[in-house]
DSSP file (Angstrom, degrees, kcal/mol; ACC not computed):
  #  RESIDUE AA STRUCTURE BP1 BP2  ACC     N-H-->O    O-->H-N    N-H-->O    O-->H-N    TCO  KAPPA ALPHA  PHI   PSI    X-CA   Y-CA   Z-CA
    1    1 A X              0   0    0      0, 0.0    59,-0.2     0, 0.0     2,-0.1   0.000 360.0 360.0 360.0 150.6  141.4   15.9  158.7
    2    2 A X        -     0   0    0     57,-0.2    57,-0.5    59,-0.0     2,-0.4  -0.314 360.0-122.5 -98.7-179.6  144.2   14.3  156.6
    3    3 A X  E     +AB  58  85A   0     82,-0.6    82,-2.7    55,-0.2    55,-0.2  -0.848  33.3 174.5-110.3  80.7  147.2   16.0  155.6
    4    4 A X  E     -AB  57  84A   0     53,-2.0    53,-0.8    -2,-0.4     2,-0.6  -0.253  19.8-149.3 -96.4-176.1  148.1   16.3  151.5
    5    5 A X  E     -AB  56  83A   0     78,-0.6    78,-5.7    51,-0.2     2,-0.7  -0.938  11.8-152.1-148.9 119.1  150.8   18.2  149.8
    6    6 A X  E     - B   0  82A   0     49,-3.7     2,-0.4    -2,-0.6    49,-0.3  -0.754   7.9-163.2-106.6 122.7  149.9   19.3  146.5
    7    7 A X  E     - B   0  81A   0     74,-2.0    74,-1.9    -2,-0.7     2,-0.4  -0.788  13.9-166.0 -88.3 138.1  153.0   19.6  144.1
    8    8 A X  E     -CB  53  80A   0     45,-1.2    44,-6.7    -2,-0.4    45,-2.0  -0.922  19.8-170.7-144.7 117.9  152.2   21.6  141.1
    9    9 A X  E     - B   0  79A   0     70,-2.1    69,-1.4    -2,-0.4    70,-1.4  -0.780  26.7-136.6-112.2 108.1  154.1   22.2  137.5
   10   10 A X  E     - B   0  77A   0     -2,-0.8    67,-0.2    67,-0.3     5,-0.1  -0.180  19.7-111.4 -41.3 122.3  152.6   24.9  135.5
   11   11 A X    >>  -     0   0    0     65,-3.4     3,-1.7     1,-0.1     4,-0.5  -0.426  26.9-116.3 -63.5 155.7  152.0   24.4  131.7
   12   12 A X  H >> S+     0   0    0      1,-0.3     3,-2.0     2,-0.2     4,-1.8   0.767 112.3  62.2 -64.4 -50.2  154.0   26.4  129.4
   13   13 A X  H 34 S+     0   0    0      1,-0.3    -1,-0.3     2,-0.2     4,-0.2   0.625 112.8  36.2 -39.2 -40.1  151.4   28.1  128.0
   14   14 A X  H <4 S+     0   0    0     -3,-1.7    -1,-0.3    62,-0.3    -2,-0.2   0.476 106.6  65.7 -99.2  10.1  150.6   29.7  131.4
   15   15 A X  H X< S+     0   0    0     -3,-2.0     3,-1.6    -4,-0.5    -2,-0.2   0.801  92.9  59.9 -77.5 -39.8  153.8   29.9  132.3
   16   16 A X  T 3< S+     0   0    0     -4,-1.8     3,-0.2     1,-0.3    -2,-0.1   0.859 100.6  58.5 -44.0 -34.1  154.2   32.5  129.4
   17   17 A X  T 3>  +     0   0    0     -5,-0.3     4,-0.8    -4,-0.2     3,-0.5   0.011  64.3 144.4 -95.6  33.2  151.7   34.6  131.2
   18   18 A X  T X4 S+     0   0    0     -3,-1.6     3,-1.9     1,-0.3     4,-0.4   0.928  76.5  60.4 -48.4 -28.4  153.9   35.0  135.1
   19   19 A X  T 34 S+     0   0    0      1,-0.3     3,-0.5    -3,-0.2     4,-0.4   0.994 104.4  44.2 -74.2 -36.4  152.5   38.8  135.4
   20   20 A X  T >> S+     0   0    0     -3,-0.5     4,-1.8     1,-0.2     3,-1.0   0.703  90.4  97.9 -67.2   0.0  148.6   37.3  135.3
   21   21 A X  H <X S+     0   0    0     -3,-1.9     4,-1.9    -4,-0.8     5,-0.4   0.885  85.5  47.3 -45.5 -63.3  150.1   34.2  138.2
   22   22 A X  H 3> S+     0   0    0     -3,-0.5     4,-1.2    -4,-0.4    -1,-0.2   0.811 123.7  34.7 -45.0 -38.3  148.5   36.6  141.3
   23   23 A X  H X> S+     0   0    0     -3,-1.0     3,-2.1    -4,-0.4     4,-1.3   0.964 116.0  50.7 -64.9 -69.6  145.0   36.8  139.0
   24   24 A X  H 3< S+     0   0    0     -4,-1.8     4,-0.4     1,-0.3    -2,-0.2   0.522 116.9  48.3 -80.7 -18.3  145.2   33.2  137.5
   25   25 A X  H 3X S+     0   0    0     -4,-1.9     4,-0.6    -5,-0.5    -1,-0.3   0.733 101.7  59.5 -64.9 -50.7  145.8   32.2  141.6
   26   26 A X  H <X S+     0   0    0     -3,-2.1     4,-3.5    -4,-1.2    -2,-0.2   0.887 105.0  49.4 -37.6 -68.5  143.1   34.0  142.9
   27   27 A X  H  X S+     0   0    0     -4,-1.3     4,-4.8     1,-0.2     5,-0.3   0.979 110.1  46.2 -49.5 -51.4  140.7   32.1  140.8
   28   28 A X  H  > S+     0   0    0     -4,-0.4     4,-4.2     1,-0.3    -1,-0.2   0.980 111.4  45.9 -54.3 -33.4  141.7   28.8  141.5
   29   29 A X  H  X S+     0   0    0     -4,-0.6     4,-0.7     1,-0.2    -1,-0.3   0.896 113.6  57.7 -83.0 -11.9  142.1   28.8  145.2
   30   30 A X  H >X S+     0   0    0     -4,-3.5     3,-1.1     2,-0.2     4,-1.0   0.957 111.5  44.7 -43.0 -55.5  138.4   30.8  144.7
   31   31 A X  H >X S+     0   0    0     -4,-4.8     4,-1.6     1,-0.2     3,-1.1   0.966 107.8  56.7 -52.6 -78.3  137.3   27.6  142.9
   32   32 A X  H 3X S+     0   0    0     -4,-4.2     4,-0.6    -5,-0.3    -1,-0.2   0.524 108.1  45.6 -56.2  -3.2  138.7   25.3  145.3
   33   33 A X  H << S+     0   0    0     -3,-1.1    -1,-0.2    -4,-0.7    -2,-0.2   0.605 110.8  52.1 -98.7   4.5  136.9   26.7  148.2
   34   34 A X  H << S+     0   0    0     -3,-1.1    -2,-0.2    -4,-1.0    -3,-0.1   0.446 119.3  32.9 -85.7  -6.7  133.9   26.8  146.6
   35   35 A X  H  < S+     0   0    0     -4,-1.6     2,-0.4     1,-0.2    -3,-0.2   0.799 130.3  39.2-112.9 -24.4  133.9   23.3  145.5
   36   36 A X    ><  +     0   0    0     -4,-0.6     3,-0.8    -5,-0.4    -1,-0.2  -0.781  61.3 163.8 -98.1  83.3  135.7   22.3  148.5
   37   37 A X  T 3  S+     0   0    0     -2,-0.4    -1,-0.1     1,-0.3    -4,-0.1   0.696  72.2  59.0 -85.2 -36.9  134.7   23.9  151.5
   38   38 A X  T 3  S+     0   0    0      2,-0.0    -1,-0.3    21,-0.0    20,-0.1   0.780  82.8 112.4 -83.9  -6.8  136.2   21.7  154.2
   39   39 A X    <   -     0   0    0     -3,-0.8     2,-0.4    -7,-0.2    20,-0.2  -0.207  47.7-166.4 -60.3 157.5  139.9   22.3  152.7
   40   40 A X  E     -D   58   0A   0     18,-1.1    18,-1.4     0, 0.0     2,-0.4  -0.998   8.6-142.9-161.3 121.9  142.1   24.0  154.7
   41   41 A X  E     +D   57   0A   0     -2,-0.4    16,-0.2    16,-0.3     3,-0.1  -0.882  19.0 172.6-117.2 130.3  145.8   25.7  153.4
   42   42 A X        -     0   0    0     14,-4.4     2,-0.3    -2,-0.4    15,-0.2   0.741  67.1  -3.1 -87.3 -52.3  148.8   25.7  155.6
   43   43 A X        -     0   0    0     13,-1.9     2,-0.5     2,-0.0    -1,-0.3  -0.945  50.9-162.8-145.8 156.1  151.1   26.8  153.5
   44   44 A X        -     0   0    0     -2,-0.3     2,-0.5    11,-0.3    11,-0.2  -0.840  18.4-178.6-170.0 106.4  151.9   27.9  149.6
   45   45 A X  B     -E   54   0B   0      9,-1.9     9,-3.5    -2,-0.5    -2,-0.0  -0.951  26.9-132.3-131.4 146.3  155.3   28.2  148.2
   46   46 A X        -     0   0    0     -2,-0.5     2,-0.3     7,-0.2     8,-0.2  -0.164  38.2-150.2 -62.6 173.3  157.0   29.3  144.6
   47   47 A X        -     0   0    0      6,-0.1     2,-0.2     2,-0.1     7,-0.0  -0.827  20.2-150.6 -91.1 141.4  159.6   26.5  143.5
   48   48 A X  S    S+     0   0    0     -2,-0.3     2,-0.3     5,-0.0     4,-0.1  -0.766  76.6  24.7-107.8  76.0  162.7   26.4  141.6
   49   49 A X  S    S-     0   0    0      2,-0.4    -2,-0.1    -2,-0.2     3,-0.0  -0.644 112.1  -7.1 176.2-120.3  162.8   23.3  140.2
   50   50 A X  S    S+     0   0    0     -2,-0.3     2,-0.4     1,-0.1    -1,-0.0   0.746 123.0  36.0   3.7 -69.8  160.5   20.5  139.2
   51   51 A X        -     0   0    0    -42,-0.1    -2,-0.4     1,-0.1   -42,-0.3  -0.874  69.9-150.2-121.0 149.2  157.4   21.5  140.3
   52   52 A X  S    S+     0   0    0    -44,-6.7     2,-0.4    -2,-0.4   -43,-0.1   0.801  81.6  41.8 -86.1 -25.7  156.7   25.4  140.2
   53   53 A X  B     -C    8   0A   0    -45,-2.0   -45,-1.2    -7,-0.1     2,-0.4  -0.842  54.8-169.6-129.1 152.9  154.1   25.3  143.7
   54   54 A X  B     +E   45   0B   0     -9,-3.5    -9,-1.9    -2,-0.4     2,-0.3  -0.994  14.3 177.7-114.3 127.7  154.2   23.6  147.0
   55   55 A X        -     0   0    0     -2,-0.4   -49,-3.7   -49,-0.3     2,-0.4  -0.890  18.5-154.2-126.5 124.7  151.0   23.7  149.0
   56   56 A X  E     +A    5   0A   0     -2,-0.3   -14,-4.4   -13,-0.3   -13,-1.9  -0.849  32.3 165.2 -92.3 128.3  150.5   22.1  152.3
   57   57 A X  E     -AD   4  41A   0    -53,-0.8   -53,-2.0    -2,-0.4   -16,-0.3  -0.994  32.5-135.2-135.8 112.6  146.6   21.2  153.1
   58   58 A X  E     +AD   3  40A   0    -18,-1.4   -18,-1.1    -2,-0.3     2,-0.3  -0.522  27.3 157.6 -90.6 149.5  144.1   19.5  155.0
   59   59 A X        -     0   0    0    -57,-0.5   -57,-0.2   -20,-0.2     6,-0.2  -0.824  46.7-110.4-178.4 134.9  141.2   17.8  153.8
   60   60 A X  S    S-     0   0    0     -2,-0.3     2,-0.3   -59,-0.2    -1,-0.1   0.522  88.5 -22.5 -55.2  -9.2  138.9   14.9  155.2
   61   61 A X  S  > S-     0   0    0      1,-0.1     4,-1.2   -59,-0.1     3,-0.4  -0.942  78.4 -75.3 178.6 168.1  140.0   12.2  152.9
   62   62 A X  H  > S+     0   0    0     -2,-0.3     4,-2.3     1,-0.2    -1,-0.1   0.529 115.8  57.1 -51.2 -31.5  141.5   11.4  149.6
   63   63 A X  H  > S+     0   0    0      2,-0.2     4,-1.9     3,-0.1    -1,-0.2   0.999 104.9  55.5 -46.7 -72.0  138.5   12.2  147.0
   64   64 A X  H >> S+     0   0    0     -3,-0.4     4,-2.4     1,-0.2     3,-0.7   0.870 110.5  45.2 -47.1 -66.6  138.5   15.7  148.4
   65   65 A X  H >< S+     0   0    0     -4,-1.2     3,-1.3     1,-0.3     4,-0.3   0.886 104.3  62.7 -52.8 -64.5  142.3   15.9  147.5
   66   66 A X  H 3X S+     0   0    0     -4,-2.3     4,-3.0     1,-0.3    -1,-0.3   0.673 107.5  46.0  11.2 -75.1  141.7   14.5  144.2
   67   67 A X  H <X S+     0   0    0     -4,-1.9     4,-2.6    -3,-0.7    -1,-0.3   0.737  97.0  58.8 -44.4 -54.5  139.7   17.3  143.6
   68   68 A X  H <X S+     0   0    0     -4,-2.4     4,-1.0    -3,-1.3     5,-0.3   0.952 113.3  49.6 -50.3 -81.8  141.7   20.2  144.8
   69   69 A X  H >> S+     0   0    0     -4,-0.3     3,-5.4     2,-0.2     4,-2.1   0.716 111.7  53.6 -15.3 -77.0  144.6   18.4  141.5
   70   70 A X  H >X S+     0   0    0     -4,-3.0     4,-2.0     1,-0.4     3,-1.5   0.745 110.5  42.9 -16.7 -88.0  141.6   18.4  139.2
   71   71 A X  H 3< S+     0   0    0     -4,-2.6    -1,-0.4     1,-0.2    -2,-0.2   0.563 113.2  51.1 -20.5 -37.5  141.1   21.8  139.9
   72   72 A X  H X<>S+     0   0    0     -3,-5.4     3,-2.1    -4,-1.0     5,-2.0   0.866 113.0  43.6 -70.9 -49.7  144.4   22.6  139.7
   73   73 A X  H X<5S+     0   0    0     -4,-2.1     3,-1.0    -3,-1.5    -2,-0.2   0.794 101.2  64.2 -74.4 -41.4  144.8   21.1  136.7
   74   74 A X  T 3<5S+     0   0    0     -4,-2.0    -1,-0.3    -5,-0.4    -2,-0.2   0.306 107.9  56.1 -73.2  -5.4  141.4   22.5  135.1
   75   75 A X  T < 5S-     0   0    0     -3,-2.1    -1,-0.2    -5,-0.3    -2,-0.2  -0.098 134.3 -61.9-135.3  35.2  143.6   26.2  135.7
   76   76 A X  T < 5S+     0   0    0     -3,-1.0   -65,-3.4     1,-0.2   -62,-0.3   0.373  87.8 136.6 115.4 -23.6  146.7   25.9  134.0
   77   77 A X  E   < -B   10   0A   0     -5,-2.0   -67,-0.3   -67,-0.2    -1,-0.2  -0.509  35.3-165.2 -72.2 144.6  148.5   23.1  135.5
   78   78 A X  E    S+     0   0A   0    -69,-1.4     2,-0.2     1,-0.5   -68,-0.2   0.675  83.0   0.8-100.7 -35.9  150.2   20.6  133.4
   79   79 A X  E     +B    9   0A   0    -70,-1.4   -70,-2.1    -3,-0.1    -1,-0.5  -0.920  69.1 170.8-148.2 164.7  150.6   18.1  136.0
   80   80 A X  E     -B    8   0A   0     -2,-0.2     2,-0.4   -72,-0.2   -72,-0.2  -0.885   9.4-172.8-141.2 126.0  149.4   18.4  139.8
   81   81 A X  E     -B    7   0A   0    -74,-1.9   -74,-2.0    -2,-0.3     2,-0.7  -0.998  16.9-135.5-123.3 138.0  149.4   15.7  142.3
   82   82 A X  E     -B    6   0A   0     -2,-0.4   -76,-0.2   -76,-0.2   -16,-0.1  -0.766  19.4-163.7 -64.1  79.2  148.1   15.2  145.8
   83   83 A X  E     -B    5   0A   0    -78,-5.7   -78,-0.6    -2,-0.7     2,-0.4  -0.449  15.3-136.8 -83.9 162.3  150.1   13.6  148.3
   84   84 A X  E     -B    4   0A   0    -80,-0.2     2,-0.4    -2,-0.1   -80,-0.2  -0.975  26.5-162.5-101.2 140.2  149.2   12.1  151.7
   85   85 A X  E     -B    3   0A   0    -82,-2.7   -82,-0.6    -2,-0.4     2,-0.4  -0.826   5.8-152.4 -91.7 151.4  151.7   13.1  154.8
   86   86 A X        -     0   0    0     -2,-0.4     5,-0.2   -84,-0.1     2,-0.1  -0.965  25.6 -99.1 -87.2 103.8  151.9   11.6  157.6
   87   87 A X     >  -     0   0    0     -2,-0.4     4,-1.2     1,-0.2     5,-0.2  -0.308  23.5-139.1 -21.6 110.0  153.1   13.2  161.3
   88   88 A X  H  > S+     0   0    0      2,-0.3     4,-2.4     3,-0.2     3,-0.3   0.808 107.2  57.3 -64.1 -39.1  156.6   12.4  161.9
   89   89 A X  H  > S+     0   0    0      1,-0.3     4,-0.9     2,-0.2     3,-0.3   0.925 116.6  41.4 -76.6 -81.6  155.5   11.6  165.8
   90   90 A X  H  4 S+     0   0    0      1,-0.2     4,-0.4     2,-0.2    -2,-0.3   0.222 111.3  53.2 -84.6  12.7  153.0    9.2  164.0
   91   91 A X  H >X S+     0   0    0     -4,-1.2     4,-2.9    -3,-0.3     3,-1.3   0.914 107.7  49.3  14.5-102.3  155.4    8.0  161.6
   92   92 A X  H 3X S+     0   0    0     -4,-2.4     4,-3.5    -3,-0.3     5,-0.2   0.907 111.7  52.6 -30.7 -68.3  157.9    7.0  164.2
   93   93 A X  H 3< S+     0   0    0     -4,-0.9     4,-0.4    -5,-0.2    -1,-0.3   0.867 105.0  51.7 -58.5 -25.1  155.0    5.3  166.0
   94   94 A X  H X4 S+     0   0    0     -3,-1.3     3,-2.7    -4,-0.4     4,-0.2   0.985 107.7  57.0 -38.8 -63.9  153.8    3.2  163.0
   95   95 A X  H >< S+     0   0    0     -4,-2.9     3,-4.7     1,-0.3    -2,-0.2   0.976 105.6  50.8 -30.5 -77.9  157.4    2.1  162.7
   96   96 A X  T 3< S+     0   0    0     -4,-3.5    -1,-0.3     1,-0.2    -2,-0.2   0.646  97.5  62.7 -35.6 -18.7  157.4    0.9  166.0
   97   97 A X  T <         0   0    0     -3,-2.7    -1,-0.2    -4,-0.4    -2,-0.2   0.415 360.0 360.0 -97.9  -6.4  154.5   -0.9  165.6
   98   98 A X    <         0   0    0     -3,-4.7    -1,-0.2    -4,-0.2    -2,-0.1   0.399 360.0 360.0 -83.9 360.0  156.3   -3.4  162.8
């Protein structure tokens, strides 16, 4: 399993709506494990800044993440993106490897 971070800015329009977040939350991550089974959430944090959500995630390869954004995006988001991370211990060894 890979490692993404999805950063996530809500659109205004559901931003307007904060009391329904917990409902409108629900669904989605409902959504994403029904269309994406093998995904796996580490972590999920609020933001102040840029992006409104943080989520750290595993998921066997880059389609998959794709999918989770879509999804995201298909519930309110205005933009979502999918990063890949990398281990810092295997980081460091890449480096080395240069």
């Amino acid at each position: 399993m890979q490692t993404f971070i999805l950063m996530t800015k809500l659109s205004p329009e559901i931003s307007k709506h904060m009391k329904d977040r917990a409902k409108i939350g629900r669904k989605w991550l409902q959504e994403v494990h029904e269309k994406c089974p093998d995904v796996k959430f580490i972590a999920h944090y609020a933001l102040l800044g840029s992006y409104d959500f943080l989520d750290i995630y595993e998921a066997p390869n880059e389609e998959v993440a794709a999918k989770v954004s879509m999804i995201s995006q298909s519930h309110g988001a205005f933009n979502a993106e999918s990063w890949t991370a990398i281990p810092y211990k295997r980081f460091v060894e890449l480096a080395e490897e240069i």
